[in-house]
Backbone bond lengths (Angstrom), bond angles and torsions (degrees), N, CA, C in turn:
res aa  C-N    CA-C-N  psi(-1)  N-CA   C-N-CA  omega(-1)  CA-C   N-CA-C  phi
1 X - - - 1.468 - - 1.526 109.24 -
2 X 1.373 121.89 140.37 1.436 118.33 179.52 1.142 116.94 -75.54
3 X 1.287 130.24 170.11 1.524 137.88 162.00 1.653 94.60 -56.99
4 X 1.118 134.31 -57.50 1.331 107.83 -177.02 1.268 142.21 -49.56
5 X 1.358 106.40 -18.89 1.220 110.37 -150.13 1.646 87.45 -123.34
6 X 1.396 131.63 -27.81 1.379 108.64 143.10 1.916 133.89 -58.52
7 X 1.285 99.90 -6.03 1.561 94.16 -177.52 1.835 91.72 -94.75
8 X 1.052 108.77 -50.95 1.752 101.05 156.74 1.342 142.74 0.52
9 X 1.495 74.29 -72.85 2.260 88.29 -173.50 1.484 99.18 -83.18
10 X 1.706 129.18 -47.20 1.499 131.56 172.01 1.452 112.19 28.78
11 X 1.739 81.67 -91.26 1.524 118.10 -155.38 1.561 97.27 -56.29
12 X 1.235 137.76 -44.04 1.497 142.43 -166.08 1.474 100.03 -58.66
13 X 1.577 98.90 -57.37 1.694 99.64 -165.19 1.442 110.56 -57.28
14 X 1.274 117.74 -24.53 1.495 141.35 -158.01 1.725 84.60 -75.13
15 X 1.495 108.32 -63.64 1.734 116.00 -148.53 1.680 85.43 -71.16
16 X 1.611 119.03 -23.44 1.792 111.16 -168.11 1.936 91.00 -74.36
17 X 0.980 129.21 -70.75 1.043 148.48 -121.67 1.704 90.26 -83.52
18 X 1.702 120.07 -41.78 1.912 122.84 132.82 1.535 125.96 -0.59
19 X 1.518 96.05 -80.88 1.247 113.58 168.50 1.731 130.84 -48.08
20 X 1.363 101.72 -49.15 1.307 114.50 -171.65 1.989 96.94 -57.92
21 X 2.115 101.32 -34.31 1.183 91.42 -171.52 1.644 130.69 -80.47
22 X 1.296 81.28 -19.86 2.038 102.75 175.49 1.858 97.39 -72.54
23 X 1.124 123.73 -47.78 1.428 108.93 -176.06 1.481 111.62 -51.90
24 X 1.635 109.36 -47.03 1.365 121.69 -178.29 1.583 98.90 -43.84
25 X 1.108 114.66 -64.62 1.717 121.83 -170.91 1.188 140.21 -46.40
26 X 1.557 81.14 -23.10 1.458 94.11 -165.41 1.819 111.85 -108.36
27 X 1.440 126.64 -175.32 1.759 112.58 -137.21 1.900 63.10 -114.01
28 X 0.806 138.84 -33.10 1.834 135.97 -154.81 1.115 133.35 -136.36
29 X 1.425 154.72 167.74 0.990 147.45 110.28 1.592 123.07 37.32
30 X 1.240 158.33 108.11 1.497 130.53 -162.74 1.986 88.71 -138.83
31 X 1.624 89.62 159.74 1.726 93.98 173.98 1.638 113.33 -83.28
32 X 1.053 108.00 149.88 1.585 121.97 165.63 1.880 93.89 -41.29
33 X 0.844 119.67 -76.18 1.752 109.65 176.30 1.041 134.87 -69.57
34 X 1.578 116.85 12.17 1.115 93.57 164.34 1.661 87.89 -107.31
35 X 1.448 129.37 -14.55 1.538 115.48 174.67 1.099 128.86 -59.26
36 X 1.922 116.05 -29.62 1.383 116.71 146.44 1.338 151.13 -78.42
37 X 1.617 91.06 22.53 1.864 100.72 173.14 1.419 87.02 -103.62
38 X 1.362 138.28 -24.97 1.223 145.88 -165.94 1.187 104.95 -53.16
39 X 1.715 113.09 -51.26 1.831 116.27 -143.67 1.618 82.10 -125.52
40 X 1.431 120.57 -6.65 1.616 101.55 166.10 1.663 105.59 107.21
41 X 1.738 122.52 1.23 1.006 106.44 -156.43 1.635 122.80 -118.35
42 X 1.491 140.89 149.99 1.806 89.72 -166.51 1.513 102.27 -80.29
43 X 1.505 97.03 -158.46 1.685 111.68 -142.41 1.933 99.29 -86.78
44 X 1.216 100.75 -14.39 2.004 115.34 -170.22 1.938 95.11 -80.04
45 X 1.038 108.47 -32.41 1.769 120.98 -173.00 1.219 111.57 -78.78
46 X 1.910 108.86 -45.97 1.313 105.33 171.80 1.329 114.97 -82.76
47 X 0.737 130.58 -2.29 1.806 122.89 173.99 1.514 102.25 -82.01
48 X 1.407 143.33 -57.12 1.317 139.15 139.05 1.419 128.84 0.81
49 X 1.453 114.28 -53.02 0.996 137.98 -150.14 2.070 98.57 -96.09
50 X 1.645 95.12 -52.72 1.869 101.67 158.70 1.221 110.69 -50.91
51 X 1.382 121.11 -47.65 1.800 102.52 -142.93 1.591 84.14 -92.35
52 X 1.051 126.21 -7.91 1.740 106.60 164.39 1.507 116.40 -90.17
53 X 1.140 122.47 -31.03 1.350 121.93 166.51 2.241 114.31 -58.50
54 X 1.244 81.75 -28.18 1.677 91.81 179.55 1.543 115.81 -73.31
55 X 1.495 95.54 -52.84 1.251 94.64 172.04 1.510 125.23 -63.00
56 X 0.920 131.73 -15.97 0.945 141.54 156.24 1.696 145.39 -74.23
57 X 1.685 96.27 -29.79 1.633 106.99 141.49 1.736 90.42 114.17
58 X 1.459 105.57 15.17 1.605 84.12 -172.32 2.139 95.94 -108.65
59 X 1.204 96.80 4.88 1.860 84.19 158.71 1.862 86.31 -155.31
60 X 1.365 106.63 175.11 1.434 137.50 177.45 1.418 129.23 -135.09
61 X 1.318 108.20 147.64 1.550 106.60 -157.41 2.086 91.00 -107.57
62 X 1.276 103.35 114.02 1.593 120.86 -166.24 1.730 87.09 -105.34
63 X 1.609 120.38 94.90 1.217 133.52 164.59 1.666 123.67 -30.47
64 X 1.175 97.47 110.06 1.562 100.81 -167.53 1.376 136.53 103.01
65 X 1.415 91.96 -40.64 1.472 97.49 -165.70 2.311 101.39 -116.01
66 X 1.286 103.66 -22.28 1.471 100.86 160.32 1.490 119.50 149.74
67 X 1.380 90.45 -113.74 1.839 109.40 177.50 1.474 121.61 -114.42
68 X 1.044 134.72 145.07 1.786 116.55 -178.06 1.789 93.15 -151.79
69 X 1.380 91.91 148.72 1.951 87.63 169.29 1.496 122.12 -70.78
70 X 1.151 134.08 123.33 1.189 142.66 -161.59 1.806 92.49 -86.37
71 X 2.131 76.38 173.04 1.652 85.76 178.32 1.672 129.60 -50.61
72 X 1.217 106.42 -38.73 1.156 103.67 176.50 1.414 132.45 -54.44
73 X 1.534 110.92 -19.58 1.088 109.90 -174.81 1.546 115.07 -94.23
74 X 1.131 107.93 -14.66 1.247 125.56 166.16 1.261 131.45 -73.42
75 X 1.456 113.47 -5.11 1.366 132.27 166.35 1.470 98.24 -96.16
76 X 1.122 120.06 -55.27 1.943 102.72 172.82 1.345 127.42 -42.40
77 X 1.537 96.34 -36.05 1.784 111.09 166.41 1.850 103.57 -37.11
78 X 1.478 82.16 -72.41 1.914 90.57 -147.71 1.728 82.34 -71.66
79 X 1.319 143.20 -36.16 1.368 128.26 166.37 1.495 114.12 -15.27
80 X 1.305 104.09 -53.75 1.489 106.66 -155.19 1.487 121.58 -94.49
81 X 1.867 112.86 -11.96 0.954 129.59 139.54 1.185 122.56 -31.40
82 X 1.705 109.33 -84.51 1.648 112.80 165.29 1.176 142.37 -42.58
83 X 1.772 101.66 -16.55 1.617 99.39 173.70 1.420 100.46 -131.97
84 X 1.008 129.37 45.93 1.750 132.82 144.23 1.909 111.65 -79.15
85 X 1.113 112.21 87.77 0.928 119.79 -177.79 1.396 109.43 -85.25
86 X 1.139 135.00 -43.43 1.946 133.94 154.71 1.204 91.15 -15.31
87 X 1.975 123.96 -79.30 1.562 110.78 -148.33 1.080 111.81 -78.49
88 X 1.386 143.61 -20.14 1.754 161.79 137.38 1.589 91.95 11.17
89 X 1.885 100.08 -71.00 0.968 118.67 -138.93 1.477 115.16 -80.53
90 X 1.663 94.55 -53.18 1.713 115.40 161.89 1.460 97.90 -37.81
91 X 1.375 140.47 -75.07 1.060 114.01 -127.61 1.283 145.55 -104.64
92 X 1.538 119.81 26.54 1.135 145.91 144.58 1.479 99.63 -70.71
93 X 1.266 133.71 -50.53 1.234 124.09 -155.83 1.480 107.14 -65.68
94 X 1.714 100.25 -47.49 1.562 106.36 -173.04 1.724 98.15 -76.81
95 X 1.108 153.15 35.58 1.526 158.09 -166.12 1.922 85.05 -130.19
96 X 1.420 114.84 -64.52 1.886 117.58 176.84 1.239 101.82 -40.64
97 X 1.495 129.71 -55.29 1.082 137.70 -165.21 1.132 132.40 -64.84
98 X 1.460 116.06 -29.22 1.325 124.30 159.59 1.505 120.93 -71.91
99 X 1.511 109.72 -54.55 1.090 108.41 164.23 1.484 136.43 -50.31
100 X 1.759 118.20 -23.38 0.889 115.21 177.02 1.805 119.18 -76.99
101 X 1.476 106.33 -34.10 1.515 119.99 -162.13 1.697 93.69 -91.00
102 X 1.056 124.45 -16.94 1.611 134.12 172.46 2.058 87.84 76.68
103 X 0.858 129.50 21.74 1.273 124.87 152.54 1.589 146.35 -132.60
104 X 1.559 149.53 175.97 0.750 110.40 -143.66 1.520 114.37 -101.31
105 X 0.951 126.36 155.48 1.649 140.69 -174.24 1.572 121.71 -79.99
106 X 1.166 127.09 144.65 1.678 126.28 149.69 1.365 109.92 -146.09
107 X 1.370 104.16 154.98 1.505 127.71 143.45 1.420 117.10 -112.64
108 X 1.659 101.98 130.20 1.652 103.18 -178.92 1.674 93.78 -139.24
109 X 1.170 100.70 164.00 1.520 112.97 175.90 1.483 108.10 -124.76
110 X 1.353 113.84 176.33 1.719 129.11 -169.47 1.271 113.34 -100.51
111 X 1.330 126.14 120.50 1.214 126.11 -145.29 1.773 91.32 -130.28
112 X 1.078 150.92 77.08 1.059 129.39 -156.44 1.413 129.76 51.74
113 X 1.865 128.38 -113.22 1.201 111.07 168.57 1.550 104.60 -118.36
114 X 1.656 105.49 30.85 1.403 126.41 157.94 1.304 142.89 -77.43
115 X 1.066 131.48 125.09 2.044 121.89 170.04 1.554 92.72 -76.51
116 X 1.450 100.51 136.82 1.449 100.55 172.95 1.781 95.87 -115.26
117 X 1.500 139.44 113.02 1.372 141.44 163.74 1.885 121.74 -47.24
118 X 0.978 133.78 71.53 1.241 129.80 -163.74 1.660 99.25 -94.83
119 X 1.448 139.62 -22.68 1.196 132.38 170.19 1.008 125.61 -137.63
120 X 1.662 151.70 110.83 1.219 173.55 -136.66 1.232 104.19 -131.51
121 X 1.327 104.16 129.37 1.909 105.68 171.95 1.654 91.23 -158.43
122 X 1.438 100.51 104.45 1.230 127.66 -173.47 1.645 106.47 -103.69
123 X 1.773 111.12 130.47 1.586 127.26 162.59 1.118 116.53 -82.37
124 X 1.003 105.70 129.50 1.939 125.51 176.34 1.836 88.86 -53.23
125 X 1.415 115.67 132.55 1.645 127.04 158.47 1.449 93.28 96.41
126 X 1.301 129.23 6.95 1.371 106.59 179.86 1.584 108.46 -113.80
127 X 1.688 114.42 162.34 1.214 89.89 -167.91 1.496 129.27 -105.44
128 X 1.521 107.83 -178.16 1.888 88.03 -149.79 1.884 93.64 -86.86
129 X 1.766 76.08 -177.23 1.639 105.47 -154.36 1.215 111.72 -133.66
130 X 1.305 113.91 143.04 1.374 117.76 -160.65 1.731 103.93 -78.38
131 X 1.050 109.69 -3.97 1.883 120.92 -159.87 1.632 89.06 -112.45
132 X 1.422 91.92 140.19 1.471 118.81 -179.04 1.511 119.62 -167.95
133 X 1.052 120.82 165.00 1.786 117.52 -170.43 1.501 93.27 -56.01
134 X 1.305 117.50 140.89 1.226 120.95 153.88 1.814 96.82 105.45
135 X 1.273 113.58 -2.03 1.724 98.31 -159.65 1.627 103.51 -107.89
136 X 0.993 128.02 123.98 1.182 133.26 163.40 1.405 127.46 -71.00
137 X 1.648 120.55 133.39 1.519 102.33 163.86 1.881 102.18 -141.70
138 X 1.361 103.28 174.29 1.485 92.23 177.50 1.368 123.59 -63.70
139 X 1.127 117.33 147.93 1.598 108.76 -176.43 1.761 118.98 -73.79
140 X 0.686 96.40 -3.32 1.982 113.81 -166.17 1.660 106.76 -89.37
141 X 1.248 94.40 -27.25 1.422 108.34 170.65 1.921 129.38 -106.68
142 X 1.160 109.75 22.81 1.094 138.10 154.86 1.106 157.81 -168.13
143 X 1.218 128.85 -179.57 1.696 104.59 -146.27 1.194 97.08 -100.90
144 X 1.651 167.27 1.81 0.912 167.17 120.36 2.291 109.31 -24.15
145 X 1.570 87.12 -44.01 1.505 85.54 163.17 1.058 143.14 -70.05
146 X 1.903 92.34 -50.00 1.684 103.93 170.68 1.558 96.77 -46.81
147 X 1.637 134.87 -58.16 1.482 132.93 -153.94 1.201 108.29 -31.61
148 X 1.297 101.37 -77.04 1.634 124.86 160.54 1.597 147.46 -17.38
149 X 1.447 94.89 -43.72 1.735 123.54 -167.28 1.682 74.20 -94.20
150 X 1.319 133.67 -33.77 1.508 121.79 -156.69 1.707 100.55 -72.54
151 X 1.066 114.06 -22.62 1.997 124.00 -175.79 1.180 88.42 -83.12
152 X 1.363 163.33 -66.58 1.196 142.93 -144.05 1.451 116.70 -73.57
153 X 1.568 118.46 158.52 1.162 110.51 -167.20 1.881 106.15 -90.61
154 X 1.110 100.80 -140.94 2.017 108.31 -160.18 1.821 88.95 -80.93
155 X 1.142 93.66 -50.21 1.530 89.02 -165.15 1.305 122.89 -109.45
156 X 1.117 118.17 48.86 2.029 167.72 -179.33 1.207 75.83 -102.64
157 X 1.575 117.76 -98.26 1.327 157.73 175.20 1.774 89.87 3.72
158 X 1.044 100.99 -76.20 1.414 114.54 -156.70 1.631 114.80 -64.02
159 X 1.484 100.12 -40.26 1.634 101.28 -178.59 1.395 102.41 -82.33
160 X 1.219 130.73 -25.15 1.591 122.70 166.55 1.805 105.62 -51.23
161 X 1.559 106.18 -83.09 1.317 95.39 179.62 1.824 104.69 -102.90
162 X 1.256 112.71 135.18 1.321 132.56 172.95 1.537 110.40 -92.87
163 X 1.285 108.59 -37.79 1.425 104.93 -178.31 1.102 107.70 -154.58
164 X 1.724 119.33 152.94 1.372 142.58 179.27 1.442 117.39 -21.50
165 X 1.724 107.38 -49.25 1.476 106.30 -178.76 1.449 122.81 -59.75
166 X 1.452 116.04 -34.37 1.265 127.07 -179.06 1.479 115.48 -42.87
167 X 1.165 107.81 -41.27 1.531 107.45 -166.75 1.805 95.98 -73.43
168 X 1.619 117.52 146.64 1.056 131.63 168.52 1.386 108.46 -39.75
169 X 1.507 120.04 154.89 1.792 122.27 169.92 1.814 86.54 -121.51
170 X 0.997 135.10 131.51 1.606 132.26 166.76 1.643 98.90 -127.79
171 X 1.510 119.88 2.11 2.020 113.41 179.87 1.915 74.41 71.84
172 X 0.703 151.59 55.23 1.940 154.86 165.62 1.475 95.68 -102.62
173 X 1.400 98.70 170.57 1.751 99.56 165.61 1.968 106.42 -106.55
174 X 1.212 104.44 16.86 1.802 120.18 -167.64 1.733 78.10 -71.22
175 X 1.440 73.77 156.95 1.793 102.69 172.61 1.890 121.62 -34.66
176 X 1.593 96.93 112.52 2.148 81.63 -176.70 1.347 76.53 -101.85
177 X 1.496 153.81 18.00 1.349 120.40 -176.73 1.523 108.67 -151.46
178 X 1.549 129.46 115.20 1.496 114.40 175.74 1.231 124.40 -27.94
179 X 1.199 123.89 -29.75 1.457 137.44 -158.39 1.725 84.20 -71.96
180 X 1.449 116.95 -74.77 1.456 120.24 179.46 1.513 124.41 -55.16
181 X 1.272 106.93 -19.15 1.868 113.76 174.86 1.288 99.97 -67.57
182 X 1.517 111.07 -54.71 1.672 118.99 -166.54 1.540 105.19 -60.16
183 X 1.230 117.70 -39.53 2.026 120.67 -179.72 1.491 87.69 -71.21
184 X 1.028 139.54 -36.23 1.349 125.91 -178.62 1.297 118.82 -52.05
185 X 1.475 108.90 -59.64 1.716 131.20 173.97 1.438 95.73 -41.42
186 X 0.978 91.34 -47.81 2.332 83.93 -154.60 1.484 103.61 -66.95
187 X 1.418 118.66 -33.08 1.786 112.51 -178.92 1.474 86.59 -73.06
188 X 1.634 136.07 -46.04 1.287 107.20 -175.65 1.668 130.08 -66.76
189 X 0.829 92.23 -23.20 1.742 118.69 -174.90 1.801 96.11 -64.35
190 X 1.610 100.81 -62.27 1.704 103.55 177.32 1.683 102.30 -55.65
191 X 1.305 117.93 -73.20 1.619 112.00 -169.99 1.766 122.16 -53.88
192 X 1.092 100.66 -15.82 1.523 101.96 -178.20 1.331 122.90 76.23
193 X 1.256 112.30 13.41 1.734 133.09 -175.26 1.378 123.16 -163.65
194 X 1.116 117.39 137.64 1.749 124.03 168.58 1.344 116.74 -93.22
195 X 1.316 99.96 156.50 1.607 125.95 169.70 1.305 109.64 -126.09
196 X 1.351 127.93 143.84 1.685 142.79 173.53 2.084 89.10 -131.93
197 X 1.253 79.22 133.48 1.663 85.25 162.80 1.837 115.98 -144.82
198 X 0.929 118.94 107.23 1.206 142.31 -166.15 1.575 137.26 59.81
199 X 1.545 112.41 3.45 1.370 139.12 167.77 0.916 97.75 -53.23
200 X 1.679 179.34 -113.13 0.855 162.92 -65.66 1.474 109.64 -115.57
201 X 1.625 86.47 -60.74 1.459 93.66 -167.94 1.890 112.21 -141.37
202 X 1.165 113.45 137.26 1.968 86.58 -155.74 1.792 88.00 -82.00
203 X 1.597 86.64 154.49 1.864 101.03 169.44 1.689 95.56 89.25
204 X 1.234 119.45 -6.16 1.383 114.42 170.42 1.549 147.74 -122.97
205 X 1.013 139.77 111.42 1.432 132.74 -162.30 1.133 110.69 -106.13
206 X 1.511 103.11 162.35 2.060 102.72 173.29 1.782 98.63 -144.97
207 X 1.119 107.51 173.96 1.387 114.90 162.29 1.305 102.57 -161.82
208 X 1.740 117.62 165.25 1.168 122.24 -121.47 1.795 104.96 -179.56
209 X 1.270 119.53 115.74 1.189 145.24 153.96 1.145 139.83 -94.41
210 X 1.332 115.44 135.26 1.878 120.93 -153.90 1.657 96.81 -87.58
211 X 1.138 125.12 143.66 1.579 146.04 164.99 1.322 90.76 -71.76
212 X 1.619 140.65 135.66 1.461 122.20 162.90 1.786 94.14 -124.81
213 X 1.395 119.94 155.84 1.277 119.08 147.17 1.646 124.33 -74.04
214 X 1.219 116.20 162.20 1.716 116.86 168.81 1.356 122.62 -27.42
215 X 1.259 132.58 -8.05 1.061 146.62 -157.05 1.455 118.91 -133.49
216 X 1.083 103.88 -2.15 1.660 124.73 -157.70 1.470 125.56 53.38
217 X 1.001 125.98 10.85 1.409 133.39 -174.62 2.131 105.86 -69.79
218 X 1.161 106.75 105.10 1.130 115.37 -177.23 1.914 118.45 -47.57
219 X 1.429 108.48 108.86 2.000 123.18 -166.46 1.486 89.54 -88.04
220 X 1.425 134.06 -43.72 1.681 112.51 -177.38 2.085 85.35 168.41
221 X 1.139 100.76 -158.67 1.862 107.94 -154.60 1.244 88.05 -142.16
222 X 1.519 101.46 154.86 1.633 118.27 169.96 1.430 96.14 -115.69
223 X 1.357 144.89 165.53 1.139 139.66 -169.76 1.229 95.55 -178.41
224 X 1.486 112.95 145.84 1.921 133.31 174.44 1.374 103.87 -131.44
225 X 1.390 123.91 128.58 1.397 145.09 161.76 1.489 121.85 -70.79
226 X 1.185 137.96 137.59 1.466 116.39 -172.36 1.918 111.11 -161.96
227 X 1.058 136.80 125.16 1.146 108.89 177.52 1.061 143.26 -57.56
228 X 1.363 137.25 135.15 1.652 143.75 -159.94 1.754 103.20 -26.91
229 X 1.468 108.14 -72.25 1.342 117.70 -171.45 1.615 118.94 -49.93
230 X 1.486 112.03 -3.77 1.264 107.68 177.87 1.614 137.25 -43.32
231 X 1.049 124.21 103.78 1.750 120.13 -158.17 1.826 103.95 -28.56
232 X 1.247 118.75 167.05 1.564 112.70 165.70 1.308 123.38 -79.82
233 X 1.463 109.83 -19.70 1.551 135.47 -178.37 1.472 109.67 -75.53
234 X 1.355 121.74 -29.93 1.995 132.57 150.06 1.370 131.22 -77.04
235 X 1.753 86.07 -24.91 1.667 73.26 169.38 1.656 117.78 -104.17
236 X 1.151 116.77 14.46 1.240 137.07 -165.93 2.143 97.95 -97.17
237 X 1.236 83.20 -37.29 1.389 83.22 175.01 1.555 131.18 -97.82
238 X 1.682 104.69 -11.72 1.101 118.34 166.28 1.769 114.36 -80.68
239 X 0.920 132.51 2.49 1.234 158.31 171.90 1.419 109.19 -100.58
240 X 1.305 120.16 -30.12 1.548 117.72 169.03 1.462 102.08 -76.86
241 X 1.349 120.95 -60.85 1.630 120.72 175.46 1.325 118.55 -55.72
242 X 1.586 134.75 -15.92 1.311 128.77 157.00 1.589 113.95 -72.81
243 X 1.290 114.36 -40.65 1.323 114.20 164.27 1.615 116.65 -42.65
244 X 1.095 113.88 -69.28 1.287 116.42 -172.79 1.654 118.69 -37.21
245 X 1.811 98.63 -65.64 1.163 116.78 -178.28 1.710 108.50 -43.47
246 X 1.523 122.62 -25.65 1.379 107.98 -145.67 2.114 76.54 -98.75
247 X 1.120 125.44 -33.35 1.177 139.95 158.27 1.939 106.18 -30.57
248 X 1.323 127.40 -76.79 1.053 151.44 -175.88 2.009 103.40 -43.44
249 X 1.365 96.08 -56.40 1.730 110.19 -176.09 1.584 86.57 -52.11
250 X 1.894 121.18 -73.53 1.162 116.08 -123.11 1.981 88.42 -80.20
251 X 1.193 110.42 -6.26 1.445 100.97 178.20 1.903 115.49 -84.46
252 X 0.754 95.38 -20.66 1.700 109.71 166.80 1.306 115.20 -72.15
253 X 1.684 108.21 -42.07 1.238 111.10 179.19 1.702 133.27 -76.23
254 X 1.446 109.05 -16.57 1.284 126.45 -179.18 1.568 107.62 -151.19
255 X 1.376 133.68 8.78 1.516 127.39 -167.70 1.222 108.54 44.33
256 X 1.368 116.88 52.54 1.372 116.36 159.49 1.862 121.01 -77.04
257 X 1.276 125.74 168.07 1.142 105.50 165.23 1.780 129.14 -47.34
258 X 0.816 134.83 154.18 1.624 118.99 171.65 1.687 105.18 -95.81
């Protein structure tokens, strides 16, 4: 295929693959115009752009009311279920882990300049949490993020947040300024672990170790929740059992040493 004719098709796959994400987003059914205010495109392109995605089965035209993700796409769904092998792997381990530290556990991954929660393993008596599969929070504001944000390089850093506003405002004492996120990274980056202390949730802390690939490129975080008052001598050791665990994943995951 030529360079031309890959700079060609691009933009389509770009404006399909848009769509696929606004349907995702959205609670219903959506119009052909409003899917092309979505992805930027006019309304003659996106109709083009449906009836090949239709024909093909990855959205459906729901009479009256609009656009919806079709079967096909719903097989990529459960596809990716079956082949997420990270959470496969995590999650017996992070299940020991809770049980072992008697508190509560996550695995989350990097979602942009998001924590995305994909595994929860919650102790009976402990108290609840705003984080659950499916829940997003900013990464800047917790320590599963900092873990994470700590593997990327300077200018990671930068295209995540470009500017001041980006970073979350919660009235928190968390980072108002890249300048201070980035000094953040580097003590995490030096210690090899994060701490969050009451940013999330007040009366509660976590800390938190990055999953890395061979390369160091940060795969997702193990993280323990714990109450503030926790002696330093428990949480010192609950930090040994996140260690381990994040040890345990990446040796499953590549036969690395454990």
């Amino acid at each position: 295929m030529s360079e031309d004719r890959r700079m060609d098709t691009s933009p389509a796959v770009a404006h399909a693959l848009g769509i696929l994400g606004a349907l995702a987003a959205g609670a219903g059914p959506q119009s052909a115009a409003a899917l092309g205010r979505a992805v930027g495109v006019p309304r003659s392109t996106t109709y083009r752009i449906l009836t090949t995605m239709t024909d093909s089965g990855y959205v459906v035209h729901v009479p009256g009311a609009g656009y919806a993700l079709g079967p096909a796409a719903r097989e990529l769904a459960w596809a990716y279920q079956r082949q997420a092998p990270l959470q496969r792997v995590a999650g017996p381990l992070l299940s020991e882990l809770a049980d072992r530290v008697g508190h509560n556990a996550h695995f989350s991954m990097l979602q942009g300049n998001d924590v995305l929660y994909v595994i929860e393993e919650r102790v009976k008596g402990r108290p609840w949490l705003v984080t659950d599969v499916g829940v997003r929070l900013p990464a800047e504001l917790t320590a599963s993020g900092h873990a994470m944000l700590a593997h990327l390089s300077s200018a990671q850093i930068s295209a995540l947040y470009p500017a001041k506003n980006v970073l979350a405002d919660r009235g928190t004492d968390g980072p108002t300024t890249v300048s201070q996120l980035r000094r953040r990274l580097a003590y995490v980056r030096a210690a090899g672990f994060a701490t969050e202390s009451q940013l999330v949730t007040a009366g509660l802390d976590s800390v938190a170790v990055a999953v890395v690939d061979r390369v160091g490129h940060p795969l997702a975080a193990v993280a323990v929740t714990y109450p503030t008052q926790t002696p330093q001598a428990e949480v010192a050791q609950i930090l040994e059992r996140v260690r381990r665990t994040v040890a345990a994943i990446g040796a499953r995951l590549d036969r690395r040493p454990a």
